[in-house]
N, C-alpha and C positions, 0 to 999 in steps of 0.2 A: 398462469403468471403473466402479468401487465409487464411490458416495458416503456421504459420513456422514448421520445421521436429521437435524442442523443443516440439511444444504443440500438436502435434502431437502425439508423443511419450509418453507424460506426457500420453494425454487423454487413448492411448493403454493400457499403466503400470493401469491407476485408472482400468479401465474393466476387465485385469487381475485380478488386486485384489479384486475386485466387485465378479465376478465367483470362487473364490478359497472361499472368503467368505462366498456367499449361498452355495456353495456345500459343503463346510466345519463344518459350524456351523448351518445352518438357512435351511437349504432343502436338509440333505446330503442323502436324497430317489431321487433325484431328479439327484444327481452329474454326471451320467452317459449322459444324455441329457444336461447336462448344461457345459460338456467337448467337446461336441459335436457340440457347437456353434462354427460358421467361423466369426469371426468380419472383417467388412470392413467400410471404412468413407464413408459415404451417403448424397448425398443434402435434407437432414427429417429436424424436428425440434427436434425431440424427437432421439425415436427409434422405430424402426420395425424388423420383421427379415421371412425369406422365408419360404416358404414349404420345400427348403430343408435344413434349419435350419442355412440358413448364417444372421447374425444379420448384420443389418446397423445403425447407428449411428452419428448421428450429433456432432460434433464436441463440438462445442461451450455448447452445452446440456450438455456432457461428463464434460467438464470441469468446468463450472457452478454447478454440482451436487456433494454432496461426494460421497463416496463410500459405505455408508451403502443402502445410497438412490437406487446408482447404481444396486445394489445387487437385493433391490423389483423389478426392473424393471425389471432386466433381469429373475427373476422366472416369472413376469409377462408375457414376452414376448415368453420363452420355450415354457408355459402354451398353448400357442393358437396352435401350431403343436401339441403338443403332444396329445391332445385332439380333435383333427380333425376339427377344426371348419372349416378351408376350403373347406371339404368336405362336413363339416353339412351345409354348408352357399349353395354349387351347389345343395345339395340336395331337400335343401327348395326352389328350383327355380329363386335362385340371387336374394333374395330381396335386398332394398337398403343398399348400403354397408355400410354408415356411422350410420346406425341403426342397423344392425347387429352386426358392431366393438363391438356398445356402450353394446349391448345386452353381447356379447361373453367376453367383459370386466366385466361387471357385474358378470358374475358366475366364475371368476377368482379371482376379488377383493375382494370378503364378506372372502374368506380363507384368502387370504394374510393379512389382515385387522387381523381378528384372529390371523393371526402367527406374525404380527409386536406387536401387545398388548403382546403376550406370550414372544415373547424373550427378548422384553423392560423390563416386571416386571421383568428380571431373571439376565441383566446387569446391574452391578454395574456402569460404564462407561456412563455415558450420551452422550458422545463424538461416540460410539460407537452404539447407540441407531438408531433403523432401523425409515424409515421413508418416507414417498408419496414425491414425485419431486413438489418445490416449483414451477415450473415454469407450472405445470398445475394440475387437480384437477381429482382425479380416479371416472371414473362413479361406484356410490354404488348401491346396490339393493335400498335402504332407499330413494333414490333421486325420483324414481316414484313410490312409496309408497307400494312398492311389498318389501317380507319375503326373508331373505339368501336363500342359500340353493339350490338355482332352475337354470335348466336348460338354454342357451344363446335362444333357442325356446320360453322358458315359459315369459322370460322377453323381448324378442323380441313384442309378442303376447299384453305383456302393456306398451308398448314402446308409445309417446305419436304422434298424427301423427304429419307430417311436416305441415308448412305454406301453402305450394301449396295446398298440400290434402284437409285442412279445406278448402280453397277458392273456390276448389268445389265442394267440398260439398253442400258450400254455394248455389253455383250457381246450383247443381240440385235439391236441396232443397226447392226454390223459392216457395213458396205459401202463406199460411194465414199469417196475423202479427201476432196471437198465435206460431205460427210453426217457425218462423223469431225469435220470443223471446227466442225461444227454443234455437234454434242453435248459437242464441249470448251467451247465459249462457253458452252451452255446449264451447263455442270456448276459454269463460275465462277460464274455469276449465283446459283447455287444454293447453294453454299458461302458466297457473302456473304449472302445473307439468312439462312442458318441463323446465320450469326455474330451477324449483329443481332437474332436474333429470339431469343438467351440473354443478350444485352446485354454487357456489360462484364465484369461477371462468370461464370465460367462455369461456376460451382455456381448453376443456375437451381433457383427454389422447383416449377415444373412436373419435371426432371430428378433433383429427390430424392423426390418423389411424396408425394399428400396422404392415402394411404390408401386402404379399399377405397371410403369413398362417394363416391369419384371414379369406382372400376370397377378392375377386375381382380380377383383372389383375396384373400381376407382373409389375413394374414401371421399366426403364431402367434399375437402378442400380441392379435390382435386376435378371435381366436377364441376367446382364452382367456377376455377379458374380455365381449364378448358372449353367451357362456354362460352367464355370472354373471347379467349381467341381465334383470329380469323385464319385457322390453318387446316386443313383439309387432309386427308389420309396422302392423297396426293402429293402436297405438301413437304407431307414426312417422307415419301418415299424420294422424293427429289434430296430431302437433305442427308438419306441413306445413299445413295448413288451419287452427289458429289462429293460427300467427303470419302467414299471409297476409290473416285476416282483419285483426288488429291495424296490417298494415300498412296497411289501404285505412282503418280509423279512421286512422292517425296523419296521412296523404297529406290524409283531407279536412279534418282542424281545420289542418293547417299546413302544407300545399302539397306541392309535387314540387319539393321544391329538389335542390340539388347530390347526386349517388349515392344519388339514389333513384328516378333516372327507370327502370334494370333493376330493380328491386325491383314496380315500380310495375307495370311488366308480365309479369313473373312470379307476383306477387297476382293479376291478370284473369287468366290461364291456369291458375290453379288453383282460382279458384273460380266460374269462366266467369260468362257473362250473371247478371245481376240477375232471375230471373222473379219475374212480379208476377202473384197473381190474376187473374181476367177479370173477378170480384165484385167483390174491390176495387178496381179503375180503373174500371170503370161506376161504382162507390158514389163513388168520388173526382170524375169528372168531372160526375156530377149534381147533386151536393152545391153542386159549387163555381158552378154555372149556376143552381141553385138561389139561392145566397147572391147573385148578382149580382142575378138578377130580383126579390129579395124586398127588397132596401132600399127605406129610408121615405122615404119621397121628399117634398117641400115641395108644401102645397097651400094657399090663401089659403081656403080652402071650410070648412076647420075650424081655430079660434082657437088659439091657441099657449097653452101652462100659462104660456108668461112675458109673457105680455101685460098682465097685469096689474101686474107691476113697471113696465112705462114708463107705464100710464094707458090709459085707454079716452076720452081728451078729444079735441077737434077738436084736431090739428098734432100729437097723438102717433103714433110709427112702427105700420104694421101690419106686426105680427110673422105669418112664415106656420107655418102646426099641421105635424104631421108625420103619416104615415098611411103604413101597411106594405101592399103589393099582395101579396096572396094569389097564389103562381106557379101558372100553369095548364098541368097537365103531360099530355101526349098519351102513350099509352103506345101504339104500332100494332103489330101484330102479323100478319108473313106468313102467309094460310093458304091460299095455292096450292098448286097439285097438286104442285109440288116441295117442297114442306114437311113429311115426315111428323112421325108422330105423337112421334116422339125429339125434333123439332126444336121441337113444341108444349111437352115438357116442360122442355125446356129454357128455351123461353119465359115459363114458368112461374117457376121458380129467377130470370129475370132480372128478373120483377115482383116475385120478393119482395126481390132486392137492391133494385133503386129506390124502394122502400116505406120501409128504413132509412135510406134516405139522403138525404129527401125529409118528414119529418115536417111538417105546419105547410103543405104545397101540397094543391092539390086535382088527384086524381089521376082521367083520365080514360080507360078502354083499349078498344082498338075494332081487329077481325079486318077484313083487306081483301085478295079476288084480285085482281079487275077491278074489283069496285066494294069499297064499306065495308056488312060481312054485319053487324056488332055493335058496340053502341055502347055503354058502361054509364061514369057517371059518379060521381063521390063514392066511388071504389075504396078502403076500408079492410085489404082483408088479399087475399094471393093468389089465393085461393079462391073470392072472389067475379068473379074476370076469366075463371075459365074457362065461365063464360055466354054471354060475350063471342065465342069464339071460334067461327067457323063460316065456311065457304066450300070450297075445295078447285078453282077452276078458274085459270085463268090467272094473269098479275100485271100490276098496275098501280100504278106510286106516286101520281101525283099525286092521286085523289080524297080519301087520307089529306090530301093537304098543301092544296087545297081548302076540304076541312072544316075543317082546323084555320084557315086563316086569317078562315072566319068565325067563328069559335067564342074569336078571340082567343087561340090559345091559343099560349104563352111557348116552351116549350121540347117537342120531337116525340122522343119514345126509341124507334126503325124497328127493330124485330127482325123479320130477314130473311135468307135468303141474299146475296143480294144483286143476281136476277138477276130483270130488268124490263123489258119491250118498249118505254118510253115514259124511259128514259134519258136518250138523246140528248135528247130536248125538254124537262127537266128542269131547273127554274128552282128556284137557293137562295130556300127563303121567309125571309119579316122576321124569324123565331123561330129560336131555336138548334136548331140537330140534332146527334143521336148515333145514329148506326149501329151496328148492334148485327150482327155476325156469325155465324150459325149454322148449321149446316149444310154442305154441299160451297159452297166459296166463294170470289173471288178473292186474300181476304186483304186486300184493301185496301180503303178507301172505295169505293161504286158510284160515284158523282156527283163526284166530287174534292172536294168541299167538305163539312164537319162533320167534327164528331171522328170516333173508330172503333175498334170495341173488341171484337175476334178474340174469341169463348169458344170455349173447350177442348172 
């Protein structure tokens, strides 16, 4: 079917406004990928769109739909690049592709389902009101009687078989009439759920297929127009890690509401754990032990600046002074014979982070096996602690924690492996500790008690 440059153009303009919409109001986590889309008119009935994110588009479809409708589809349609399933479809070894779509459409639909119910309650406009394409029916989780939530594998896996499949089945199945009855029951069971699970309708959106960034072969159009563009796998994977980024900003200023909880965990699996320096969280955790031990604390020893506003007479208040306690910080350092000398320099790197992070305390580092070999106080720069360091036999914690509790001292930074014959008898002292891990080591605190802080 020919169209004229008018309806052509019309259809361009609604898809325009379909995308300025979802990215706008309805998926603006999303609008970075959905800018990203290349529209071209396509021989489809629907829409589809590439692995390298060029969307094609039926004509006649475009114009037949509004624009709110428009809008689903095309989050619909992102949805399948962005999430890999072309890759998750080669990975599982090509199964068939129109079971796949329907699968890979199902763990797309249960969200948008959520997010059309959520922005409907919230428009006043009915006119305005999002909504599934009348001209085919979105495969749901609900249709083959499987729970939201789950993956295009997990619904793949109760996807109902085809016709050929059951037939032979039938045919290697052949034996008793008990076993024959068996397999009729089973084949009805099977035919109803394939019926529900295309719904009502039975031009389903997984049954006309979303393209190749679903999985299977790219169709002409789609080879034509991927040629054209200048984007590179690379590319793509940059516009799957920024809008997964933009999703975890959007999640944490304004929550995991309605169809965004699959988004939500598709952002973690693409851009996995948060790692954090081992400098930075030691700089973090001392700072902040720092800032508690060093507030001014009220003393009646030294006169307050406002004492003088109420009076120095007999029956006026005694106002108390205020006065900063300088933090007295213990830097200890393993130098037993499980300690080499990698784990000394390392030691080293870990006194010059506590040095930034610690300005304004008085820094004091001192080497201990069995006993404490080195002791130097008033520590200004790194270099002056490796004086300090000396021993090589056994290990013992507590004479560290001994001397620090007469020495008063606030907070103990233990760099160590972790590993100590006097453990077990190991009492928390009054002062904060940070364990410091280095070396071959259990990964966790020794002691159960104080922070702990793994270096690389």
């Amino acid at each position: 079917m020919s169209f004229s440059p008018a309806q052509l153009a019309q259809a361009r303009e609604k898809l325009t406004s379909a995308r300025i919409l979802a990215a706008r109001k309805v998926s603006p986590y999303l609008a970075h990928a959905l800018y990203s889309i290349v529209f071209t008119p396509a021989p489809i009935a629907t829409m589809g769109i590439t692995r390298k994110y060029a969307c094609g588009y039926g004509v006649e479809f475009v114009l037949a739909e509004s624009v709110p409708t428009l809008a689903i589809v095309l989050l619909h349609e992102i949805a399948h690049p962005l999430r890999r399933h072309f890759a998750r479809w080669e990975a599982l070894g090509k199964p068939d592709f129109q079971a796949w779509n329907r699968a890979a459409d199902r763990e797309i639909n249960d969200d948008l389902d959520a997010l059309i119910r959520a922005y409907n309650s919230q428009a006043t406009d009915r006119a305005k009101h999002l909504a599934w394409p009348v001209s085919c029916t979105p495969c749901m989780p609900e249709g083959i009687n499987m729970p939201a939530g789950l993956l295009a594998e997990q619904y793949l896996a109760g996807e109902p078989k085809p016709e050929q499949e059951q037939e032979q089945e039938q045919e290697q199945e052949q034996g008793s009439e008990q076993e024959q009855e068996q397999e009729q029951g089973s084949e009805q069971e099977q035919e109803q759920g394939s019926e529900q699970g295309k719904g009502s309708n039975p031009a389903t959106m997984g049954d006309q297929g979303c393209g190749s960034g679903v999985g299977g072969d790219p169709a002409a159009w789609e080879q034509a127009i991927d040629s054209q563009l200048d984007r590179t796998d690379r590319d793509c994977d940059a516009i799957v890690e920024k809008t997964a980024q933009d999703t975890k900003k959007w999640i944490a200023s304004k929550g995991c509401g309605s169809g965004v909880g699959g988004w939500n965990r598709w952002a973690d699996q693409v851009l996995g754990p948060v790692k954090t320096r081992w400098q930075d969280r030691l700089r973090k955790i001392v700072s902040n032990r720092v800032a508690k031990i060093g507030r001014k604390k009220a003393v009646y020893t030294r006169p307050s600046r406002l004492q003088s506003a109420v009076g120095y007479s007999a029956g006026s208040p005694l106002l108390s002074g205020r006065r900063s306690h300088v933090p007295q910080i213990l830097v200890a350092i393993d130098t037993s014979g499980s300690v080499g000398e990698k784990e000394i320099g390392v030691a080293m790197s870990h006194i010059a982070a506590i040095l930034k992070a610690t300005r304004g305390a008085e820094i004091t580092v001192c080497s201990c096996d069995t006993a404490i070999q080195g002791w130097i106080s008033g520590i200004r720069a790194w270099k002056q602690a490796i004086k300090a360091v000396k021993g090589g036999g056994g290990t013992l914690f507590r004479p560290v924690f001994d001397r620090a509790a007469s020495e008063h001292i606030d907070l103990i930074v233990y760099i160590t492996d972790g590993h100590a014959a006097d453990l077990a008898s190991l009492v928390a002292p009054d002062c904060s500790v940070v364990w410091v891990l280095a070396g071959y080591h259990a990964g966790k605190s020794p002691t159960g008690w104080g922070d702990c802080v793994i270096s690389d």
